[in-house]
C-alpha positions as CSV (number, residue, x, y, z in Angstrom):
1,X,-6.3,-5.7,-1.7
2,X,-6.7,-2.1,-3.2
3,X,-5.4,-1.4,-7.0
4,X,-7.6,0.9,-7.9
5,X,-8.2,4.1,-6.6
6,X,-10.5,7.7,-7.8
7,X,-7.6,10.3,-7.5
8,X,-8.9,12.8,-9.0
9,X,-8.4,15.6,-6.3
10,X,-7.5,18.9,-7.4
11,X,-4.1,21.2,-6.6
12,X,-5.8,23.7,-4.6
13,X,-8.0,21.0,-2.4
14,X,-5.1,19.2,-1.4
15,X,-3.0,21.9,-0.4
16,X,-6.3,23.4,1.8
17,X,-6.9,19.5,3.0
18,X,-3.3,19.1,4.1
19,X,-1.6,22.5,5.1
20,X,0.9,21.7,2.6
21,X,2.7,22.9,-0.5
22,X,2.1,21.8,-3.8
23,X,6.0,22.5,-5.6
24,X,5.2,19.8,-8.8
25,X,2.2,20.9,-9.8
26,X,3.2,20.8,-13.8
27,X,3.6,17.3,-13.0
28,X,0.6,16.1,-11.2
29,X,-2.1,14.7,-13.2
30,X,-5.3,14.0,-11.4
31,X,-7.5,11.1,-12.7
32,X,-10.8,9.4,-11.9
33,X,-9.3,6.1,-12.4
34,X,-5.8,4.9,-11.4
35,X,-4.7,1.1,-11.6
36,X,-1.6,-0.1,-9.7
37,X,-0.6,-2.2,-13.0
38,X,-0.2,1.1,-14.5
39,X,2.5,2.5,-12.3
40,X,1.0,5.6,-11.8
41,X,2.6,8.7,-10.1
42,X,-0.1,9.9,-7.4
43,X,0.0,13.0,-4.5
44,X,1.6,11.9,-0.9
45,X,2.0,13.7,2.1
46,X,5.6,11.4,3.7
47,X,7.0,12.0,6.9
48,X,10.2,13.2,5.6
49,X,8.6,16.5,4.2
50,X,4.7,16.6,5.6
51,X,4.8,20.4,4.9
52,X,5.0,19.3,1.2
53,X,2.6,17.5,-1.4
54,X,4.9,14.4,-3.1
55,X,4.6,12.7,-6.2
56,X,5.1,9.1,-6.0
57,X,5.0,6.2,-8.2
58,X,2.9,3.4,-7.2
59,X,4.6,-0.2,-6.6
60,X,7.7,0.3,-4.0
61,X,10.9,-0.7,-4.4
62,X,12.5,-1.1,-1.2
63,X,16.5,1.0,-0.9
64,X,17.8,-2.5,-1.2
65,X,17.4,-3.7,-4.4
66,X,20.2,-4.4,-6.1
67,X,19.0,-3.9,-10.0
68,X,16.5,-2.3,-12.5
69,X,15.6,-5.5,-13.5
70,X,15.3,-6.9,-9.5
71,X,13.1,-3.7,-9.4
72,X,11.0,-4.2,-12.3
73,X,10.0,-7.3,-10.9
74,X,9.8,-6.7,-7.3
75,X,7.4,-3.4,-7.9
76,X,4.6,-5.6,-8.7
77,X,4.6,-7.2,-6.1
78,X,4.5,-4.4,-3.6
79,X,1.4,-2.5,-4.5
80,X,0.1,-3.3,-1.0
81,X,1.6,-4.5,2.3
82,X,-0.5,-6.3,5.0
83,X,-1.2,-4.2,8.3
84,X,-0.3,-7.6,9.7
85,X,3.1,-7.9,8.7
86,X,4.6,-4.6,7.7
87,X,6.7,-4.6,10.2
88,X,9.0,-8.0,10.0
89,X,9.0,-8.5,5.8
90,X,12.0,-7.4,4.5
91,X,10.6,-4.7,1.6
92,X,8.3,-2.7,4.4
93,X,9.8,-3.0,7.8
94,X,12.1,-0.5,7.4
95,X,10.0,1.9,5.2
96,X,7.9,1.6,8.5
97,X,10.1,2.6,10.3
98,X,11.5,5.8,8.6
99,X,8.8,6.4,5.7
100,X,5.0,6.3,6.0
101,X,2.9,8.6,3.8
102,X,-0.5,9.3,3.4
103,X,-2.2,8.5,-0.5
104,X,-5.2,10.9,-0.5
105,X,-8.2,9.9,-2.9
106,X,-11.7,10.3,-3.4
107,X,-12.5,6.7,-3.3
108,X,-11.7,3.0,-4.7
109,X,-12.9,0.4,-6.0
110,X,-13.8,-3.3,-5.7
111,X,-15.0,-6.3,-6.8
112,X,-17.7,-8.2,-5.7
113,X,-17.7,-12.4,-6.6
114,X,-21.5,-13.5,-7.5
115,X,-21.1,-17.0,-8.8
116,X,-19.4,-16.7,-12.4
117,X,-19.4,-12.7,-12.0
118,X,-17.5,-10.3,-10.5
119,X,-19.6,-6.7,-10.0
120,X,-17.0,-3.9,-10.0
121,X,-18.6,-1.5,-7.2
122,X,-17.2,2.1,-6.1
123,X,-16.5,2.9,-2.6
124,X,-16.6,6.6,-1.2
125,X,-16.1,8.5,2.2
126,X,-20.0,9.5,3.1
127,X,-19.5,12.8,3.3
128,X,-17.7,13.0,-0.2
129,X,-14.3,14.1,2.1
130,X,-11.0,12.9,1.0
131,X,-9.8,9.9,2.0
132,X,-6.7,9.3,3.3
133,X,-5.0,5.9,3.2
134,X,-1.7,4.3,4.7
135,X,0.7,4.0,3.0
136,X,4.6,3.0,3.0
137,X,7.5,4.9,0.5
138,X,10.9,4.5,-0.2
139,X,13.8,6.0,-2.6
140,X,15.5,3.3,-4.9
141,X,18.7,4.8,-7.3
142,X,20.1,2.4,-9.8
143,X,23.2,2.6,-9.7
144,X,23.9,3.1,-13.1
145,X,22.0,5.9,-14.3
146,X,21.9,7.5,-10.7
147,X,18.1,8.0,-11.5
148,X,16.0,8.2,-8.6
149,X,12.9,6.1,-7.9
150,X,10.3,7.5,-5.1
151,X,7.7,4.8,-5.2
152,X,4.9,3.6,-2.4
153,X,2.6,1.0,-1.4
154,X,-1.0,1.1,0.1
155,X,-1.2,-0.6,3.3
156,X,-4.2,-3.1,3.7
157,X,-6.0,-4.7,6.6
158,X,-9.2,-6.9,7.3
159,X,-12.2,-5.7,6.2
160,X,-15.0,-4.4,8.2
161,X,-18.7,-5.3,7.6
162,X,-19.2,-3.5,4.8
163,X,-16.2,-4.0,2.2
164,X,-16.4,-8.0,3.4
165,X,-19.8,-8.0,1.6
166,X,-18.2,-6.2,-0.9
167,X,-15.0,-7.5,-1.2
168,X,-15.8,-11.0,-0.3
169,X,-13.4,-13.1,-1.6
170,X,-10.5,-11.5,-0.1
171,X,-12.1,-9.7,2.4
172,X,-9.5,-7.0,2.4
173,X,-9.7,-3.2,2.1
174,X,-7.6,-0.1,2.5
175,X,-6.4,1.1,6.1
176,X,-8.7,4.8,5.9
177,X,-6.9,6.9,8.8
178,X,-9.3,9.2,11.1
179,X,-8.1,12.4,10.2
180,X,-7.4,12.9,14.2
181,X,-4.6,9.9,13.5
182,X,-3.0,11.6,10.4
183,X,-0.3,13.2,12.1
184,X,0.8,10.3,14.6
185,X,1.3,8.0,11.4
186,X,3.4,10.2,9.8
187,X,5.3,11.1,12.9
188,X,8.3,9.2,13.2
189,X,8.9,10.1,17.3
190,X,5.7,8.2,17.2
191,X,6.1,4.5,19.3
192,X,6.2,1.7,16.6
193,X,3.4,0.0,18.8
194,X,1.5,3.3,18.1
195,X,1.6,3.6,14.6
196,X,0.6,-0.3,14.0
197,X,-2.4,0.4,16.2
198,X,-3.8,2.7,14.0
199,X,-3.7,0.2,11.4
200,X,-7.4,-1.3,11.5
201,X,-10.9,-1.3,9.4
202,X,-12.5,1.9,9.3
203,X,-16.1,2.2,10.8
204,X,-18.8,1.4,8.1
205,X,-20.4,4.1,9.1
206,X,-18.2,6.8,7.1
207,X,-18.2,4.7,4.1
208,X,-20.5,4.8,1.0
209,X,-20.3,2.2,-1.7
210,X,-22.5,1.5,-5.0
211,X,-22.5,-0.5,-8.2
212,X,-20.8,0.8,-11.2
213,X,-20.6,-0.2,-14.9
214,X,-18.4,-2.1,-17.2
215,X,-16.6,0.8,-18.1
216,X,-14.1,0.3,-15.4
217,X,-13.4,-3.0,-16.8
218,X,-12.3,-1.8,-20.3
219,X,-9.3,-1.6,-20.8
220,X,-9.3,0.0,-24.4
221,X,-11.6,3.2,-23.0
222,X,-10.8,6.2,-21.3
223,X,-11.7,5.9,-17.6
224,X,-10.6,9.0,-16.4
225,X,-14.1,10.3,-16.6
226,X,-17.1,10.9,-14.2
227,X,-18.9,8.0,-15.6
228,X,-16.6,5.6,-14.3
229,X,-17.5,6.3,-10.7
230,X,-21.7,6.8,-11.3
231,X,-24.0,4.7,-9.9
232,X,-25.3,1.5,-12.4
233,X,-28.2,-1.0,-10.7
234,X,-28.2,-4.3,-11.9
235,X,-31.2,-6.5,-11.3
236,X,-28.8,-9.1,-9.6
237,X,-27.7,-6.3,-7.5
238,X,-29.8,-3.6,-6.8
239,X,-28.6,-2.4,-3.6
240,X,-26.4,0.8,-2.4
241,X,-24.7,1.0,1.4
C-alpha cells in the first residue's frame, strides 16, 4: 500500500526534473505531507501531454462510472492498483492501456507493526532525487454538471528487502521507476508486455528510510512541515537503512 506521500517539490524543480511545463502553477500546492483520504490534487507527468506538468486528484474514478455518488464511493477504493492485476480489473485495465502517469515525490511513508505498535517510518530516494512512482489516471464527467474529474492511482507491487522489514504486514510498496524507464511507461506505442515489466520492487540500494515521530499520526496538527519527515530514534527501534 502507499497513502501517504512527501510532495513537497517545488515549480521550478519539476519543470528542470521533467522537461516539462508547469501551466497551473496558481493551483499547485506543495506539501510535506499528503494522505490519500484527503483527496489531494498532486503534480503528474500523463502520457496524453508529457510535455506538460498535471494536477490530479488522488483516488481514480474510472470513465465508466455512471454517478457522483457511484464515484464518491468507488474513489476510495482506488488509491492504489496492484502491479499484479492492473491489467484485467475493470477500473485500471483500460487506464493502462491509454493513461499512465508518473506522481513525482520526495518520499513516503510507512508503517511498521511491532507487537501492539505501529512505528510510522519515512522512506526517501538515497541521493535526496525525486522519486517517481507509477501511476494510472483517468477523466470522469458527471453528467449533470458536466464537471470534469482528472483523478489517479499509485500503482503497488511486492516489496523488496527493505520496505518488507518496513512494511511488514502488507509487505507492499510503491512501483519507483528507474529514470531510464520513465519514458517507455508513459509511452503508449510501448508493448503492453513492456510496460507491465517495468512494474517490480526497486533495488534497496537507492532507498533510505528512518523512524519518524507521532506528528504524522495527528490528525488535528499541521503536517505540512519539515518536522514531519526528520529522523526520531526510539529505544525499541533505533535503527536507520
Amino acid at each position: 500500500m502507499c497513502f501517504s506521500v512527501n510532495a513537497n517539490l517545488i515549480k521550478d524543480e519539476l519543470e528542470e526534473r521533467y522537461g516539462a511545463n508547469f501551466p497551473d502553477k496558481e493551483r499547485y500546492h506543495p506539501s510535506y505531507y499528503y494522505h490519500a483520504f484527503g483527496l489531494p490534487e498532486i503534480a503528474a507527468i500523463c502520457s496524453e501531454s508529457p510535455d506538460r506538468i498535471s494536477l490530479l486528484r488522488w483516488g481514480l474514478i474510472p470513465s465508466w462510472v455512471k454517478s457522483i455518488d457511484d464515484a464518491n464511493v468507488i474513489r476510495f477504493k482506488t488509491f492504489n492498483a496492484r502491479a499484479e492485476s492492473i491489467d484485467i480489473k475493470p477500473s485500471f485495465s483500460g487506464p493502462f492501456k491509454s493513461k499512465r502517469c508518473i506522481i513525482p515525490v520526495k518520499g513516503f511513508f510507512e508503517w511498521q507493526h511491532a507487537g501492539k505498535d505501529k512505528i510510522p517510518w519515512y522512506i526517501y530516494h538515497n541521493a535526496n532525487e525525486i522519486i517517481s512512482i507509477a501511476g494510472l489516471y483517468d477523466e470522469w464527467v458527471e453528467n449533470s454538471t458536466g464537471e470534469v474529474y482528472n483523478t489517479f492511482t499509485i500503482i503497488t507491487t511486492e516489496a523488496n528487502d527493505l520496505m518488507a522489514e518496513i512494511h511488514n504486514s502488507k509487505k507492499r510498496m510503491p512501483v519507483i521507476l528507474d529514470r531510464s524507464d520513465e519514458n517507455m511507461w508513459i509511452d503508449l506505442s510501448a508493448k503492453p508486455a513492456d510496460a507491465l515489466g517495468l512494474l517490480k520492487p526497486c533495488p534497496r540500494e537507492i532507498l533510505k528510510a528512518h523512524t519518524i515521530s507521532a506528528l504524522v499520526n495527528d490528525r488535528t496538527a499541521d503536517r505540512n512541515t519539515p518536522e514531519v519527515i526528520q529522523p526520531f530514534i526510539r529505544e525499541s527501534n533505533n535503527r536507520l537503512f
